[in-house]
C-alpha positions, -999 to 999 in steps of 0.1 A, spaced: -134 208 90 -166 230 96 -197 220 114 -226 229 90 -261 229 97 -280 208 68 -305 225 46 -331 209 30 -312 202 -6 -288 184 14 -308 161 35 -308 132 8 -266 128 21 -280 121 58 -303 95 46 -277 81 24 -254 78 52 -280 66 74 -287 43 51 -252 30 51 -244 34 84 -274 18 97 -277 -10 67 -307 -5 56 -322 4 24 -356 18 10 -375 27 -20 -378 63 -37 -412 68 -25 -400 57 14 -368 77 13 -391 114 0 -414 106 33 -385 102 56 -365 136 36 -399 151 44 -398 140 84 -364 158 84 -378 193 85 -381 192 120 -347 181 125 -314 201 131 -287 183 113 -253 189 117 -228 176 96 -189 179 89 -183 178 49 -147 163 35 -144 169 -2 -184 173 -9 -188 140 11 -212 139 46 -187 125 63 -203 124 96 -237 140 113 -260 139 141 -292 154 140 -314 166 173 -354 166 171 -371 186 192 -394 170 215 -413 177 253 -410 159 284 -432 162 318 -420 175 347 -441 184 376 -467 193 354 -454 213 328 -440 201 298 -399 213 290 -380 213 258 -358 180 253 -333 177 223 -337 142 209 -301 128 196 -307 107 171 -293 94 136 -257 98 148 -234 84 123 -202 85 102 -185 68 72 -163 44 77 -128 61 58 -138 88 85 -140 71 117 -116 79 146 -108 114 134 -131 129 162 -158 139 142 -186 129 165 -169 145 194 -169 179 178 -206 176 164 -217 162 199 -203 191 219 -214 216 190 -252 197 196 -249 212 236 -245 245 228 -274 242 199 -298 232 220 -289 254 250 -294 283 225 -330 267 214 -341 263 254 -337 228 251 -331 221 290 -322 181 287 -310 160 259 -321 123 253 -309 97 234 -306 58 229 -271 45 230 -248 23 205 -227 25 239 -234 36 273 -199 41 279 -194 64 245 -217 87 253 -209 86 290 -181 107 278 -199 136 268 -223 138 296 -254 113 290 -262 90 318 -285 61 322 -319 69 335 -345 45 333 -349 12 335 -382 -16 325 -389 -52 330 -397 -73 304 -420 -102 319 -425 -138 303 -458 -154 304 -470 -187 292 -501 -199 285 -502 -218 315 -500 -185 338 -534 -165 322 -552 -169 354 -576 -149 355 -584 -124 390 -618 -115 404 -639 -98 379 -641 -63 379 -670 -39 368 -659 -21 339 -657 -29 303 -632 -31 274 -629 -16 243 -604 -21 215 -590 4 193 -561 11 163 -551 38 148 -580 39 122 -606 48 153 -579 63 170 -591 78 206 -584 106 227 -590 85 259 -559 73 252 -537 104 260 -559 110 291 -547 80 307 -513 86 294 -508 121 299 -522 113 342 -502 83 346 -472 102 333 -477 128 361 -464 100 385 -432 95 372 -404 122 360 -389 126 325 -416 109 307 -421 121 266 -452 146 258 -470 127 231 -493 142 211 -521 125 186 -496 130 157 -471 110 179 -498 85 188 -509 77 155 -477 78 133 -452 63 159 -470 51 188 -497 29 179 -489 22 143 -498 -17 135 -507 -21 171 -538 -26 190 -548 -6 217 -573 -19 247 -587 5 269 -605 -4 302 -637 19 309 -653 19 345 -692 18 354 -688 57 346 -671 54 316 -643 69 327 -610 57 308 -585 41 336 -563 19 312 -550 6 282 -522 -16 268 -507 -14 237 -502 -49 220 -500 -70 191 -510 -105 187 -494 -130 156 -479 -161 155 -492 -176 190 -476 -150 204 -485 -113 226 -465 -84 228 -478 -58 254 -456 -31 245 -468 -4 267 -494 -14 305 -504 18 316 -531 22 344 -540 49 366 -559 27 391 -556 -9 400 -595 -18 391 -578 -12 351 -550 -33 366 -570 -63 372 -592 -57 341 -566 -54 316 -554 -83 332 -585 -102 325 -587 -93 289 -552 -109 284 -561 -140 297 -590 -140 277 -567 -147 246 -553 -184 265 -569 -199 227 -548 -172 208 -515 -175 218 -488 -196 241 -468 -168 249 -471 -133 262 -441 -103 264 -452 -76 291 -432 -44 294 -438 -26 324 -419 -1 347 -393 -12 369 -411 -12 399 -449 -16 391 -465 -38 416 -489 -59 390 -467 -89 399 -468 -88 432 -510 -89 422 -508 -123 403 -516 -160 416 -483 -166 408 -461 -137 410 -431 -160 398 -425 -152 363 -392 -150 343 -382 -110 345 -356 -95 323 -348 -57 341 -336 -33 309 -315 -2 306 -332 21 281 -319 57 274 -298 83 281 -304 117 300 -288 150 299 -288 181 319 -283 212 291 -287 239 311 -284 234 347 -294 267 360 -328 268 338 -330 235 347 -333 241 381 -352 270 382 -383 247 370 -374 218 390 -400 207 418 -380 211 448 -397 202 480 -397 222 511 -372 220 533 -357 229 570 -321 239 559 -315 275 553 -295 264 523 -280 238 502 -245 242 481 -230 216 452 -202 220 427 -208 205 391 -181 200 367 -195 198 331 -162 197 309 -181 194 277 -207 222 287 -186 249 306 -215 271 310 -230 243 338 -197 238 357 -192 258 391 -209 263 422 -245 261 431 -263 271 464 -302 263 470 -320 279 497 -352 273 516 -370 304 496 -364 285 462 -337 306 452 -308 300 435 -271 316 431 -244 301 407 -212 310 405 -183 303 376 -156 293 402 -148 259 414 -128 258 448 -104 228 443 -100 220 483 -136 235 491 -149 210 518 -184 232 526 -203 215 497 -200 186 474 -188 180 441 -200 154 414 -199 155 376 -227 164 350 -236 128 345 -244 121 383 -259 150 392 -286 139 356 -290 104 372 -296 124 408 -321 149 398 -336 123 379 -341 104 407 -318 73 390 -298 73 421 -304 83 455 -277 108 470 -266 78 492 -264 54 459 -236 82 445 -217 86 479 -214 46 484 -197 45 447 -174 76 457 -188 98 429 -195 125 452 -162 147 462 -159 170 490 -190 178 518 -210 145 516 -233 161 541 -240 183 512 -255 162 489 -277 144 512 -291 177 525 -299 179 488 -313 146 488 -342 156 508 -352 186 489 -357 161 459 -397 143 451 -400 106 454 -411 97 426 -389 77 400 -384 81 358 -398 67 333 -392 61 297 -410 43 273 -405 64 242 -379 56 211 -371 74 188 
């Protein structure tokens, strides 16, 4: 069968198939708003007697690196009918998908798994993980007071101050999403509450995105750009100890905040969340913040075998240039060799160079590799987006 691109009169099959797929059904009025959110989609689809039999559709979406904002395709909605399953429909709309989004300049694909190991196939890779902390009431102790002030706000009063924390704190991290108000208000923040803390200047240095029902808070997001927010978001939790007799945190892997508590001793559940792809390696690195380095030149092999364009040879050198050539040399011991879905999980600093040579996913020059190493920041990804 064909691979067609959707247009709008056909959009009602992908939300029918959706619906099925995903077992979920919704009124007239819900199904025209979603139809409507679909004209910023590409949807791809394979047709069997009139039927959409399968589709995947890929939204277009920003992520920070370094500074600068990059195209990322979104792979989302990915489903198929169940007389058309196993016939490798969603292998030839995936691999279709890489070349779409290499056309539009999107550099790296994410997306949120039914299976790790499914899409592992294709090139994805894990990328980011988050802790989920458990609090009881018992553990609201409150820490020394701070100067600075709270205020609460929801998407009615809906304030810019947020994105300024967001959009600096996101600089620390790689691979986090661009958000912008639209984002915010309509996907973001929805029913939530958002608490921002405020210094003596008034200068926003925090928030946390949470809901509170049923005894029970949910922090979904605890962003802080300095630990003064820290220890006054903090505060403003515990001040709910007559509201609830439970609390859900989600924070990044390795945030400290724990380590600040009375009692640093909490039940912790460590996620996986998302998948990351390299589309175009050589764009890819061109924009990537190298750092500087004393070796004249480093050399890798990728083999991308659903993405041919990214497979061959690559050679870095200490003016920030870069050469690529087609050709893979099977016996070539001068540089290393590791698949698409390492080197994502390397550049996105997922996994040291080390990490990958212990597991023996790095062929050839090991020396290689860990020269690269050091021409990669230390800093470590993030993702708190779904979409």
């Amino acid at each position: 069968m064909n691979i067609t691109k959707l247009q709008p009169s056909q959009f009602r099959d992908a939300l029918q198939l959706s619906e099925y797929a995903f077992q979920y059904q919704i009124s007239e009025e819900e199904a025209k708003k979603k139809i409507e959110s679909y004209m910023d989609h590409d949807i791809y689809g394979m047709y069997e007697d009139e039927v959409l039999a399968a589709k995947i559709h890929i939204r277009p979406f920003q992520i920070w690196l370094n500074g600068q904002k990059i195209r990322m395709g979104g792979i989302a909605n990915v489903a198929t009918y169940p007389e058309y399953r196993r016939n490798g429909y969603i292998r030839e709309l995936l691999t279709h998908s890489l070349a779409e989004m290499k056309k539009k300049g999107q550099l790296v694909s994410y997306l949120h798994p039914f299976s790790i190991g499914f899409y592992r196939k294709f090139g994805w890779e894990t990328f980011s993980n988050y802790i989920k902390i458990h609090f009881s009431k018992a553990d609201l102790i409150k820490q020394n007071e701070v100067p600075g002030y709270i205020k609460r706000f929801t998407k009615k009063n809906y304030t810019r101050d947020v994105e300024t924390i967001y959009d600096e704190y996101a600089q620390r991290f790689i691979g986090m999403f661009a958000r912008d108000e639209n984002r915010w208000k309509d996907t973001i923040i929805n029913d939530r509450n958002i608490a921002i803390y405020y210094n003596l200047d008034h200068e926003p240095l925090g928030f946390i995105l949470y809901q509170v029902a049923n005894s029970r808070m949910e922090i979904r997001e605890f962003v802080t750009i300095q630990h003064e927010a820290r220890v006054g978001l903090w505060n403003f939790i515990c001040q709910h100890d007559s509201m609830v007799t439970e609390i859900e945190m989600n924070t990044y892997e390795t945030d400290p905040f724990l380590f600040t508590l009375a009692n640093p001793d909490m039940k912790v559940h460590r996620l996986t969340y998302g998948m990351a792809r390299i589309i175009d390696v050589q764009e890819f690195l061109n924009v990537y913040p190298f750092q500087p380095t004393n070796h004249e030149s480093v050399s890798f092999q990728i083999i991308d075998e659903n993405a041919p364009w990214n497979t061959g040879t690559y050679t870095l050198s200490n003016q920030s240039t870069i050469s690529y050539s087609p050709h893979i040399e099977q016996q070539e011991m001068s540089c290393s060799c590791l698949t698409i879905n390492h080197f994502t999980a390397l550049l996105f600093r997922y996994k040291s160079a080390q990490e990958l040579v212990d597991i023996g996913a790095i062929k050839g020059n090991k020396e290689e590799i860990l020269k690269l190493e050091e021409l990669l920041p230390k800093i470590n990804p993030n993702l708190m987006d779904f979409f």
